[in-house]
N, C-alpha and C positions, 0 to 999 in steps of 0.2 A: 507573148500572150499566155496569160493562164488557165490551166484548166478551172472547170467548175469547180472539183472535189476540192483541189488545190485551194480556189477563191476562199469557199469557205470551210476548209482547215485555219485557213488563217485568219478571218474573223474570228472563227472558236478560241484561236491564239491571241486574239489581240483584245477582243471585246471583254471587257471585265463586267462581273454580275454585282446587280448593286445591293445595296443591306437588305437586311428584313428589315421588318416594320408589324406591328401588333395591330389587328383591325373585327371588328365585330362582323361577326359572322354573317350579320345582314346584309353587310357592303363586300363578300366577298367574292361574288359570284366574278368568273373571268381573271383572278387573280392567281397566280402560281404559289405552291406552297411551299413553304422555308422549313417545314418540321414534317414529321411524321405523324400520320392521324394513326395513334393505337387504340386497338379497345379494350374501356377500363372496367369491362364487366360482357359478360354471357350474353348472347342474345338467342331467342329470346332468352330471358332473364329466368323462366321456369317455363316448365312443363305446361303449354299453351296447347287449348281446346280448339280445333280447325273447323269447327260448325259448330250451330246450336244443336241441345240435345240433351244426352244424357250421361255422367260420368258411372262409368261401374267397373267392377272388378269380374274380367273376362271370366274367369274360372265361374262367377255363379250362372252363368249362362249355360246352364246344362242342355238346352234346345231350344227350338222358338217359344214363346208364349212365356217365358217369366218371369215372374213377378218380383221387385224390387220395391223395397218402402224407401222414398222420398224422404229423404232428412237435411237438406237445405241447397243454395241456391249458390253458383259461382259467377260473376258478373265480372266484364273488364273493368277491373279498379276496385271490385269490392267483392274479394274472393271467399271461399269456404276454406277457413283454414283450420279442420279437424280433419283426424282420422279415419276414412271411410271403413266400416264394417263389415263381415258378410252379410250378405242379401240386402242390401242397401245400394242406393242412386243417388246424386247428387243432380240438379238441374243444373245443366252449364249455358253457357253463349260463344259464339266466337271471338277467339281473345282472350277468352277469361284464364284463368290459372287452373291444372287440373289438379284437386286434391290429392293428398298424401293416401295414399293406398287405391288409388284409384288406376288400374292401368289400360283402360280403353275408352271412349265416347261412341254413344251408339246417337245416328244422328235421329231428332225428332220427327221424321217421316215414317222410322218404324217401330215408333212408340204409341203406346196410348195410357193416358193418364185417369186414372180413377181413384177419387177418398184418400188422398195421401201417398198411394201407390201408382207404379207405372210396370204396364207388360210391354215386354220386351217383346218385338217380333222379328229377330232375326239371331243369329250367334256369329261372335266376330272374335279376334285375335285379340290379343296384347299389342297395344301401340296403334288400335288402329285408330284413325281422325286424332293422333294428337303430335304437335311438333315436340321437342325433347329439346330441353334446356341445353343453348349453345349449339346444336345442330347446323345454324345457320353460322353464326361467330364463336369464337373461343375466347376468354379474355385474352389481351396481350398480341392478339395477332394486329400487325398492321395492315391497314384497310387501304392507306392513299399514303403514297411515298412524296418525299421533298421534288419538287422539279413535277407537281403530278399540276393541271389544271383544275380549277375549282368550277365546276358545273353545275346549274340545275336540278340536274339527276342524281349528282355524290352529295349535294352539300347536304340532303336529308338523313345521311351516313352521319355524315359528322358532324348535325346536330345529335344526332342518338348516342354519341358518348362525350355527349358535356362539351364540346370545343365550343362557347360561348365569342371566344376571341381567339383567334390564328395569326399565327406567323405567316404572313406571305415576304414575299421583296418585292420591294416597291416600285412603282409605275416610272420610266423614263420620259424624262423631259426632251423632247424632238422638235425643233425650228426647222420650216418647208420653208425654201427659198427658192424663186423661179426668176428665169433670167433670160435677157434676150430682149432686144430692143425692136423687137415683131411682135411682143408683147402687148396685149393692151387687157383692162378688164373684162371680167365678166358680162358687166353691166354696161359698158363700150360697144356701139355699133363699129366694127373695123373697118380702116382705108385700106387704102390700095395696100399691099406687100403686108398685113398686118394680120393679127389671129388673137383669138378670147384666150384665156389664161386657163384653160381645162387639167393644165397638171398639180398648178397647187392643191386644189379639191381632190386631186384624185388621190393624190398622195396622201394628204391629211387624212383623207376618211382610210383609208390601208392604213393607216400607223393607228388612229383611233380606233379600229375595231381589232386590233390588236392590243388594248388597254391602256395605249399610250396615253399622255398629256401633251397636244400638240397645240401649236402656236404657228398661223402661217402669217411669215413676215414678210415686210415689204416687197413687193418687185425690185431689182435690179437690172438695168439696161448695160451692154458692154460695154462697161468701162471698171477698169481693173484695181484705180483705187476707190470706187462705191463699193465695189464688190469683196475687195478687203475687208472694208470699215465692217460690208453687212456680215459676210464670216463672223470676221474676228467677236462683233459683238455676240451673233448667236451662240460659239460656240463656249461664251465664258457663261452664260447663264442656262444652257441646255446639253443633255447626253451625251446629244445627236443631232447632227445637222444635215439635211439633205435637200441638194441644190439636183434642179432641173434643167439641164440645156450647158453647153459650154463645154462639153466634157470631148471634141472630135480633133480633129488637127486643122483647124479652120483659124483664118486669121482672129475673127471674136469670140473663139473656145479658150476662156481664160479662166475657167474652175481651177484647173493644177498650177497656173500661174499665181493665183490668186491665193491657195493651201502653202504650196510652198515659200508665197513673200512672205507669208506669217509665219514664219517657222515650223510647217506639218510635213510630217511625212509619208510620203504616196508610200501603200501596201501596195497595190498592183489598181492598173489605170487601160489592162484591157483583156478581158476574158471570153475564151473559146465557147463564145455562145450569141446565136439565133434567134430570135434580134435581143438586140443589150451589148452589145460587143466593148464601146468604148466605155463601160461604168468603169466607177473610181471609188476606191475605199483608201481612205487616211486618219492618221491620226492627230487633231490638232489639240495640245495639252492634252486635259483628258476628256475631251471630245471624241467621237469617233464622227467621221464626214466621209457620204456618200455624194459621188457626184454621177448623176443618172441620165441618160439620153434624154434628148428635147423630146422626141418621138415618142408617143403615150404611149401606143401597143410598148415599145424599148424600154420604158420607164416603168411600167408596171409587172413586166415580166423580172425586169433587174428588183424592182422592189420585190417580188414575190420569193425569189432566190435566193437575195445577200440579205436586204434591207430587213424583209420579214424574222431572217435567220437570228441576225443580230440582235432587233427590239426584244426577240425570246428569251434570247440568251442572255440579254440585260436582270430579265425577268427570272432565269432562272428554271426555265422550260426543258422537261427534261428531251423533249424532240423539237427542236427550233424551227427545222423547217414543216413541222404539220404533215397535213394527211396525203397519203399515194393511194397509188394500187394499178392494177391490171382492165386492159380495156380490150376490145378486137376495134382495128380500123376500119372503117368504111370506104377510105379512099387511099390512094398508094401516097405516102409523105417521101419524101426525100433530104435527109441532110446533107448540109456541104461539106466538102471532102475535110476543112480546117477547123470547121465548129461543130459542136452539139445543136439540136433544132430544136423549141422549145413551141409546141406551133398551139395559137391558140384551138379551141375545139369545144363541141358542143357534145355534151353524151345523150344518151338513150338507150333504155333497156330495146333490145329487138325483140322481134315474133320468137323468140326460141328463151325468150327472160333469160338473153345476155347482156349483159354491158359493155357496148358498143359506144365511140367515139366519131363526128365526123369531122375534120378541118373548119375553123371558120373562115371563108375567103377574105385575103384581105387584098389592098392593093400598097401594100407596103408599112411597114413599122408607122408611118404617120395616119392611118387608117385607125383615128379611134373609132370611128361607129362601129365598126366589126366587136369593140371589146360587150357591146349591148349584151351580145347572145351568147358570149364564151362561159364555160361555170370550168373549165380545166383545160391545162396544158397537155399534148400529146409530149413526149421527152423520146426525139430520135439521136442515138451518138453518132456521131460526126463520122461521116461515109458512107451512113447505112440506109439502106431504100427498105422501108414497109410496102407492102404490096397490100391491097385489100386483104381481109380476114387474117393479117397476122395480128398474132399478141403485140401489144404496148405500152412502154409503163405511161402512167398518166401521174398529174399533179395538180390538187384540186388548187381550184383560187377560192 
């Protein structure tokens, strides 16, 4: 059995990142970036007015009440670009560009304007209401490094210095295979000894909001050469292939039977972890194939750990496996002496605006309704009892 680190060191090791690709900046949101976003100029770009108001030169401010003659108007986009004077004011806006010799904005609430002129009612510094060219960026600095995710909130970054078109790497091809002859459809009322096919979905949508391009292909029932044929074909025309069910010591667990009649070879086929134990990571060609427990709770925890790590890392993602952090428990967890415990959980902030986790009850790895209410793993290492109100690492889904 392998440890977890171990499992996925060796994806890191084995899973290769695929090309860049050149794509318009409109299509790029959720996509990992292949360059470095620099910037090719100062931001702001000049000496920027932080309210509407007045530009003047602090020094003529000899006390409240003075009078400045009005000699033009600076607008976002259509700035004053002369010389300011002594005893002279420029009208400004927020945004706008502050004039050359201007070194302060008095805002328009303690002005008053008369015949071409404005009294000033108040005395201020040099620098006060106005940003300073580059203050915020410096040309040259980079903003968003290679391996950085493209989000909603950056990509307004990096339209502000021209990236029209980026270099991401591009999206992996993933074939979901589910297997098991107690399989029937979604859309199948089921007989006796039989169940709805709940892992293909589940799995496809984790690989899809992960960016993927996924394909869920036919069912497979036990029998080991359908289940070749379906392999073999996913794995020539996709990344990544990931089968559901088959992966235990059971007479019709023929995943690794079926990797290895095609010439793949098993990385490791059973790892020190709560529930997910029997997953399977191989190489077929240049495939990579997971093979995941029948059991949803076991299947989505193993996708959340290997599966997820790997589609990033395809991607280029400079953190594969995504977001953690620290939680306090609400109820004592326990792992088993030989594995890690990855136990699903529900958070909330408590009465004290902590972030507090509590177990979701399940009645065992086949217990998908439990996954309704879970948003994170609690992560206990192998031996070790939490007891209420201790620290926990957690791991979002």
């Amino acid at each position: 059995m392998i440890s977890i680190k171990n499992a996925n060191n060796s994806i890191k090791r084995t899973v290769p990142t695929l090309e860049p690709e050149a794509i318009a900046i409109r299509s790029s949101v959720g996509r990992i970036l292949a360059e470095d976003i620099v910037a090719d100029m100062d931001l702001p770009p000049f000496d920027r007015s932080m309210m509407d108001g007045f530009a003047v030169r602090a020094a003529d401010l000899a006390g409240p009440h003075s009078t400045l003659k009005v000699v033009g108007e600076s607008a976002a986009g259509r700035g004053w670009h002369h010389e300011l004077s002594r005893g002279e004011a420029v009208r400004i806006m927020t945004g706008a560009p502050v004039p050359k010799g201007a070194d302060a904005v008095i805002r328009v609430e303690d002005t008053s304007e008369n015949d071409g002129s404005v009294v000033i009612g108040t005395v201020v510094k040099r620098g006060t209401s106005i940003v300073k060219r580059g203050s915020e960026v410096r040309s040259g600095r980079v903003l968003l490094s290679k391996g950085d995710l493209i989000t909603p909130y950056n990509i307004a970054t990096i339209a502000a210095f021209g990236y029209a078109e980026l270099q991401v790497y591009k999206r992996p091809t993933i074939s979901v295979i589910s297997t098991g002859s107690e399989i029937v459809t979604i859309a199948t009322t089921p007989k006796q000894d039989q169940i709805r096919n709940s892992n293909s979905v589940m799995i496809a949508s984790m690989a899809a909001a992960l960016n993927a391009k996924v394909e869920i292909r036919p069912h497979v029932m036990d029998d080991i050469a359908n289940l070749k044929r379906a392999v073999g074909s996913a794995s020539e025309r996709s990344d990544m292939v990931v089968l559901t069910g088959g992966v235990s010591v059971g007479k019709y667990d023929l995943t690794k039977d079926a990797i290895i009649g095609l010439g793949g070879k098993i990385i490791f086929d059973k790892v020190r972890l709560k529930p997910g134990k029997p997953t399977v990571f191989a190489m077929l060609g240049n495939a990579c194939v997971f093979g995941l427990p029948g059991n949803p709770v076991s299947a989505a925890v193993a996708f959340r750990l290997f599966v997820q790590a790997a589609i990033m890392r395809m991607q280029g993602a400079g953190s594969p496996l995504g977001s953690g952090g620290k939680a306090l428990t609400n109820a004592e967890l326990k792992a088993p002496t030989e594995r890690d415990l990855y136990q699903l959980s529900r958070s909330e902030i408590d009465t004290k605006g902590r972030l507090s986790i509590s177990p979701v009850q399940t009645r065992g790895s086949s217990d998908l309704a439990s996954m309704r209410v879970a948003d994170c793993l609690a992560v206990v290492p192998r031996g070790t009892r939490n007891q209420p109100g201790d620290i926990v690492d957690i791991l979002w889904l």
